[in-house]
C-alpha positions in Angstrom: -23.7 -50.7 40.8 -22.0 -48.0 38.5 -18.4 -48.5 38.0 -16.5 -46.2 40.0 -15.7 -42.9 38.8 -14.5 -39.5 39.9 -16.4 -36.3 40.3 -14.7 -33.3 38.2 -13.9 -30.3 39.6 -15.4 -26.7 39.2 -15.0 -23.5 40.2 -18.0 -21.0 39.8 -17.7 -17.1 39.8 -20.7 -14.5 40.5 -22.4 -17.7 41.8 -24.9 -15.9 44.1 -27.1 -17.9 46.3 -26.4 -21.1 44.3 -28.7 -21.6 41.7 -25.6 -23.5 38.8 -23.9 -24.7 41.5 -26.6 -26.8 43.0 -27.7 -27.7 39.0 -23.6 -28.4 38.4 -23.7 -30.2 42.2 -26.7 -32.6 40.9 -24.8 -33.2 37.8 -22.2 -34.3 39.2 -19.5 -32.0 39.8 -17.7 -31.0 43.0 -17.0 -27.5 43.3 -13.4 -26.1 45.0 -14.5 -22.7 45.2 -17.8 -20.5 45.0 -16.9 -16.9 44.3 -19.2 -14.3 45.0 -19.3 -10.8 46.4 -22.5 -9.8 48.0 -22.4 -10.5 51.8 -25.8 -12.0 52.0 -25.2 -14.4 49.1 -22.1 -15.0 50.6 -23.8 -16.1 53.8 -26.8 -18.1 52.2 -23.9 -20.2 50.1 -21.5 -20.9 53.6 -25.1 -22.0 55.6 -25.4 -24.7 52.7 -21.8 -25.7 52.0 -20.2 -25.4 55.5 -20.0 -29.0 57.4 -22.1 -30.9 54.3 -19.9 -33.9 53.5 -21.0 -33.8 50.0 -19.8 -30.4 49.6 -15.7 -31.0 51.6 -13.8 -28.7 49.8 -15.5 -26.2 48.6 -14.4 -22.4 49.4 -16.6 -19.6 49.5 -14.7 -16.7 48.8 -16.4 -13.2 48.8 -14.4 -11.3 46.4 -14.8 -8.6 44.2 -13.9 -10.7 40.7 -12.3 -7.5 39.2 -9.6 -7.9 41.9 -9.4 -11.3 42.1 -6.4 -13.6 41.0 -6.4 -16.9 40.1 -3.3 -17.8 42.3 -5.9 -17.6 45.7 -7.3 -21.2 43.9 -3.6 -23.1 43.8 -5.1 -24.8 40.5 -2.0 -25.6 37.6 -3.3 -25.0 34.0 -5.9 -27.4 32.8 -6.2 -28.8 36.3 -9.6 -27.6 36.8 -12.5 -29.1 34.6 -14.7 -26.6 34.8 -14.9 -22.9 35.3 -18.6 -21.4 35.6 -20.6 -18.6 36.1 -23.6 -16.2 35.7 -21.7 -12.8 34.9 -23.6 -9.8 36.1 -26.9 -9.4 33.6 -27.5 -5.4 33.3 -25.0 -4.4 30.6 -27.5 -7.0 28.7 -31.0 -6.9 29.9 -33.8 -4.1 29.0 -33.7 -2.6 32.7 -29.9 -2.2 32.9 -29.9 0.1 29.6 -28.2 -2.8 27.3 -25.0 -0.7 27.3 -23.4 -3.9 27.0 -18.9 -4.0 26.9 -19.8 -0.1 28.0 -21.5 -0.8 31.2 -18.9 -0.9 34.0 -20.5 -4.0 35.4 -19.7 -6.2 32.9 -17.4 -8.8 34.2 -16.7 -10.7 30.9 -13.2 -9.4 30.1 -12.6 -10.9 34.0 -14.3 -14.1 33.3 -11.8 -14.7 30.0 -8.9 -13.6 32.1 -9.7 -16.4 34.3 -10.0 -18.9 31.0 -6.7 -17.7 30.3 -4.9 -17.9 33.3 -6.9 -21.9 34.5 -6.7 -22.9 30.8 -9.8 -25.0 32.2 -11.1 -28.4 29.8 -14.7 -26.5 29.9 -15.8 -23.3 30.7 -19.8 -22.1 30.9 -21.2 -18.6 31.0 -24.7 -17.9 32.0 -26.6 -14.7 31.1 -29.8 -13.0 30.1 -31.3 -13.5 26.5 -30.7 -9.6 25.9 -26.8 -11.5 25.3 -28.0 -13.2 21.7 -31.7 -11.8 20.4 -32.6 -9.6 18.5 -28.9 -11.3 16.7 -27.5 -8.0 15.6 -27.9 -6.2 19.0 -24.1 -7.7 20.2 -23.2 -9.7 17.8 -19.2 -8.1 17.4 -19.3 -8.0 21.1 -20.1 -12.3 21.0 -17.7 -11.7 18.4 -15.0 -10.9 20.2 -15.8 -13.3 23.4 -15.8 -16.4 20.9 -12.3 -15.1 19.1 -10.8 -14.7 22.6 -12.1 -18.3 23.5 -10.8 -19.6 20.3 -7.7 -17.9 20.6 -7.2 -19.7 24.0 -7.4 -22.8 22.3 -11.3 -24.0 23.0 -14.1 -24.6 20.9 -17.6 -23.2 21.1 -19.7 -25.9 21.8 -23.1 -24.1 22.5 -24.3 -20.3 22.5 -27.9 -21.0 22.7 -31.3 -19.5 24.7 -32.7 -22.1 26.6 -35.8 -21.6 28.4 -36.4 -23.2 31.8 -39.7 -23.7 31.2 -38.6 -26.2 29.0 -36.6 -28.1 31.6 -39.6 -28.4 34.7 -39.1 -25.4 36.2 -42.2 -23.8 36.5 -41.7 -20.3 35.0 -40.7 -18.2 31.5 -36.9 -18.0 32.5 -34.7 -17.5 28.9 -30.9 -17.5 29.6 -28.4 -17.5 26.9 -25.6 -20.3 27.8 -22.0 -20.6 26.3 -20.2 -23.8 26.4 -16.9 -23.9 25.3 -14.3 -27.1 25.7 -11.1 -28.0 24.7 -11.1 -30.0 21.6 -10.5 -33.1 23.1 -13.5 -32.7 25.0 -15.3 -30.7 22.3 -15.8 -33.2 19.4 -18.0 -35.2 22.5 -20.0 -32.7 23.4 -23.6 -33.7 22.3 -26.3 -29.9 22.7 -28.8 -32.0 20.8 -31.1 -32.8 24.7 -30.6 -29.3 25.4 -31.8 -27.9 22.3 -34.4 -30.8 22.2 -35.4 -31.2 25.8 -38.0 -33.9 27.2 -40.0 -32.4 30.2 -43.2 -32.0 31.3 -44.5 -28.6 31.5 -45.1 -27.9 35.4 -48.1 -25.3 35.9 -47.6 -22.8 39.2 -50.3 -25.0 40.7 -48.5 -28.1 40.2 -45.0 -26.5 42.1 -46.9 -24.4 45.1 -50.3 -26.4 45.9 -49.2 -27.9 48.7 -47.0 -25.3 50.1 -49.9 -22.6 49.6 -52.7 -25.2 51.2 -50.9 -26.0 54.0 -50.7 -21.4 54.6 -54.4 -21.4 54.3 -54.8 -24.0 56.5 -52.3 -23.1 59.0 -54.1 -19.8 59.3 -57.1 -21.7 59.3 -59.7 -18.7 58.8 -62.8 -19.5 58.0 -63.6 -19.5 54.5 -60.0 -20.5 53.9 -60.3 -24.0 51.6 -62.6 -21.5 49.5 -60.0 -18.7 49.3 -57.0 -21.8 48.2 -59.6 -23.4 45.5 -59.6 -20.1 44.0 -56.0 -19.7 43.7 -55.7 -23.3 42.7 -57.8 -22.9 40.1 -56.4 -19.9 38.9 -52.5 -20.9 39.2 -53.3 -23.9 37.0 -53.6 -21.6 33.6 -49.7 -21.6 33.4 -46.4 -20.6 34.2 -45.1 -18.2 36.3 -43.7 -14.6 34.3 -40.1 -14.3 35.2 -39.1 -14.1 39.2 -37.2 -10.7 39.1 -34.5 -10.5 42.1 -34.3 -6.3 41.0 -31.4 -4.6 42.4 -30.3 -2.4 46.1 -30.7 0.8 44.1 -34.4 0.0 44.2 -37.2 -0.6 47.0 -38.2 -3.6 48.5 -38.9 -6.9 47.3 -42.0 -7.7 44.2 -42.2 -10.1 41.9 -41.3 -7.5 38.6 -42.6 -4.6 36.7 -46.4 -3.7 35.7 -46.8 -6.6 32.7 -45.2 -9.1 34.8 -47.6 -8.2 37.6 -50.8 -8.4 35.8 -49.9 -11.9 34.6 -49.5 -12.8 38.3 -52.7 -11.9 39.1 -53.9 -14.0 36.3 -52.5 -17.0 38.3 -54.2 -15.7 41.2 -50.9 -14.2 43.2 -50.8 -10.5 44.2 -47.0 -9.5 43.0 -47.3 -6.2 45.2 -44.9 -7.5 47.9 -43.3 -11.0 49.2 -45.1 -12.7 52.1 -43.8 -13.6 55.3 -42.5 -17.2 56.5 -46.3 -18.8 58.1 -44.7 -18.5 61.4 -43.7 -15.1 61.2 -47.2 -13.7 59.8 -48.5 -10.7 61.2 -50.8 -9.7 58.7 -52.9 -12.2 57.5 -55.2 -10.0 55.2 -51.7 -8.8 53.3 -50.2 -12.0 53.1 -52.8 -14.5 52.1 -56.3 -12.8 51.8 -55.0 -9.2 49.9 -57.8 -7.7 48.3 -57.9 -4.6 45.6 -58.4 -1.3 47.6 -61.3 0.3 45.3 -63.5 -3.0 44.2 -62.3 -5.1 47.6 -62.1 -8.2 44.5 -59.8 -10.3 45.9 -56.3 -10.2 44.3 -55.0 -13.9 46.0 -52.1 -15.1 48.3 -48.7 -13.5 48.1 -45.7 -15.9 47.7 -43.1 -16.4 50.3 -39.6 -16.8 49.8 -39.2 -20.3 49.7 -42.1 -20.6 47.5 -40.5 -18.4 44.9 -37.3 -20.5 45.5 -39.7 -23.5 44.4 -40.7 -21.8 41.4 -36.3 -21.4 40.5 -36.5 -24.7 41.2 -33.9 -25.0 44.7 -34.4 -28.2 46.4 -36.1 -27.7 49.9 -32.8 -28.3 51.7 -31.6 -25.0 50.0 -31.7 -22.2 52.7 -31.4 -18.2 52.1 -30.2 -16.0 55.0 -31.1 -12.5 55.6 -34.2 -10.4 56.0 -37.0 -10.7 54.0 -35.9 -8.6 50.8 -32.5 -9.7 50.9 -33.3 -12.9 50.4 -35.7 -12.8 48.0 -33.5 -11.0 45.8 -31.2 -14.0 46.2 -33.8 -16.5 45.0 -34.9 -13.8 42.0 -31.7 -13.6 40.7 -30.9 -16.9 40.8 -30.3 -19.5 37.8 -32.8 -22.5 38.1 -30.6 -25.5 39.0 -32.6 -27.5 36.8 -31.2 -26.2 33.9 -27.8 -25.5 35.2 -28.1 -29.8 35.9 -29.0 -30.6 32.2 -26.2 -28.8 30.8 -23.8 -29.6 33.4 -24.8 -33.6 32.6 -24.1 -33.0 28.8 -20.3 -31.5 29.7 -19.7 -34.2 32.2 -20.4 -36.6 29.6 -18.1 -35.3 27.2 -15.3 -34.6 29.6 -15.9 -38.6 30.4 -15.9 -39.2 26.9 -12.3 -37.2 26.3 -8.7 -38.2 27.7 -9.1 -39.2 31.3 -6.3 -37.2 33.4 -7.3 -37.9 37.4 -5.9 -35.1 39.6 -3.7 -36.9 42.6 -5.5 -35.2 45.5 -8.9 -36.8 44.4 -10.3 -40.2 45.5 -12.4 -42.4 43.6 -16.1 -42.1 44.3 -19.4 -44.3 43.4 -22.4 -42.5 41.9 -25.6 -43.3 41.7 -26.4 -45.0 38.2 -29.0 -43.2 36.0 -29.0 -42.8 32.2 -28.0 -39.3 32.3 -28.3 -39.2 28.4 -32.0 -40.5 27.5 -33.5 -38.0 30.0 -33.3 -34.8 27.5 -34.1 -36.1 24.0 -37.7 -34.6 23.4 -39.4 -32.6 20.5 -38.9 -28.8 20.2 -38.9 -26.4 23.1 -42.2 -24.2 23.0 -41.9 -20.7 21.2 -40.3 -18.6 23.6 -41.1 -14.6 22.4 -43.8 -14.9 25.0 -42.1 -14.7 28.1 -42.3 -11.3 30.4 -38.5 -10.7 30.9 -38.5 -7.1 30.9 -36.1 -5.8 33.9 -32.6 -6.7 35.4 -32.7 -11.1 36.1 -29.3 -12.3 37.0 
């Protein structure tokens, strides 16, 4: 038995349908408040959090963030280990114009006005890869985020692209994660497994063949164990191109722009269109047997929702609310737990490592014991100029 020890706290903004709070969850930390303001997402995080013992405590507030203050939380500087979150990814990313500190939907400033006002021991900010390559593109705008953060009193820990491909999760997914701690906590913070991760590479085939067998046969067509070997066979080339979530200024739900779609069909999934739930298909021809309409070639199954929420990597227990569309653009938005675990597990360890203050409300709790450490040593991640990121991925 692990010698008893106490979960540290977080608070998450922009957390959407729960992709780094369910990685942060896993690694250990319990969350006070999820803040978020789209009404589906909103929904989708109360259906998980509501009633789950594991989860007492935790608020979901649906706020806009610009508005927000940090009184609403009751936190006292530096009560609060850790304040996360995945600011909004257009003012960085290709689709969304890169216009960067200029793009009214950036929510940094918001984000450090937070830092300032919690003083928390760590903070972590998620975004798209846009943030930190080509170098040059923001590099006084990082600037300015890193002088603020130092100014603050913290110390930049990480500001790194780390691909979740690299971490299990079945698909080219390159966010650029900050890490900044006190310096207390700082000096222990080790990036070296995160940098250096040890994981096998999981092909689409490996994440959906049971999911997409258990379709075929559920339909039960004849012909269909033909129809699944061939998109077996094809879904074990690789990884899946980045799941794009897209935005409500555009139509329904795909799975991303033209590039992105052809290397779907590679795999042997047709990317026009998300598939119904099994026990709410209608149209079996669109959903699992979609051919092209001039050579009637076959183009393969469609993925559903929860199998796109496999390929984030969300646990099964992990539900989405709302129609179709909306919830797919939950799960293509989303940050794959996985990764949002590995670094949460290397700032629990330092803020284990640093000065132990225990907040009086909390209660000591046993964990599990694992060797959080050992799991992420591993050679160097895989080139990563190959991946299809090409529109807005939050």
């Amino acid at each position: 038995m692990a010698e008893a020890e106490r979960q540290f706290t977080s608070v998450e903004i922009c957390a959407g349908a729960g992709g780094q709070a369910v990685g942060l969850h896993q690694a250990g930390f319990r969350h006070r408040a999820l803040i978020e303001i789209d009404e589906h997402a909103c929904r989708t995080l109360e259906a998980n959090v509501k009633g789950r013992r594991e989860w007492a405590g935790c608020q979901v507030l649906r706020q806009d963030l610009t508005q927000f203050s940090h009184e609403k939380l009751g936190l006292a500087e530096k009560e609060l280990d850790l304040l996360a979150g995945g600011v909004p990814c257009p003012p960085f990313s290709a689709a969304g114009k890169q216009l960067g500190e200029d793009d009214e939907r950036d929510l940094f400033p918001d984000m450090l006005r937070l830092v300032d006002a919690l003083l928390p021991k760590a903070v972590m900010i998620e975004n798209v890869r846009g943030l930190l390559e080509p170098p040059q593109k923001f590099q006084a705008y990082r600037d300015r985020i890193a002088q603020r953060l130092t100014d603050a009193g913290y110390e930049i820990c990480m500001w790194d692209v780390l691909e979740a491909r690299d971490f299990g999760v079945p698909q080219l997914r390159p966010r650029a994660i900050l890490v900044a701690m006190l310096p207390e906590y700082a000096m222990h913070f080790d990036p070296h497994p995160l940098r250096h991760p040890k994981f096998e590479t999981k092909s689409v085939a490996d994440a959906l063949k049971k999911s997409m067998r258990e379709r075929f046969r559920t339909h039960g067509a004849e012909g269909w164990e033909k129809a699944y070997k061939r998109w077996l066979k094809m879904a074990n080339r690789g990884v899946a191109p980045t799941l794009v979530g897209g935005s409500k200024k555009h139509g329904g739900a795909d799975l991303g722009p033209t590039r992105a779609k052809r290397e779907w069909l590679r795999l042997g999934v047709d990317a026009m269109g998300v598939a119904n739930n099994p026990e709410e298909m209608e149209d079996a021809v669109r959903d699992l047997y979609s051919q092209d309409k001039a050579t009637k070639a076959p183009l393969g199954p469609k993925l559903t929702v929860r199998q796109a929420a496999i390929l984030q990597g969300f646990p099964d227990n992990w539900a989405f609310t709302g129609r179709k569309t909306a919830a797919y653009r939950q799960v293509g938005n989303a940050f794959p737990p996985p990764v949002a675990r590995a670094v949460g597990v290397q700032i629990k360890m330092a803020l284990q490592a640093g000065p132990q203050v225990v907040p009086q409300d909390f209660a000591l709790f046993d964990l599990p014991e694992q060797d959080s450490r050992s799991r992420f040593h591993g050679p160097e991640p895989l080139h990563r100029r190959n991946d299809l990121e090409g529109a807005v991925v939050g």
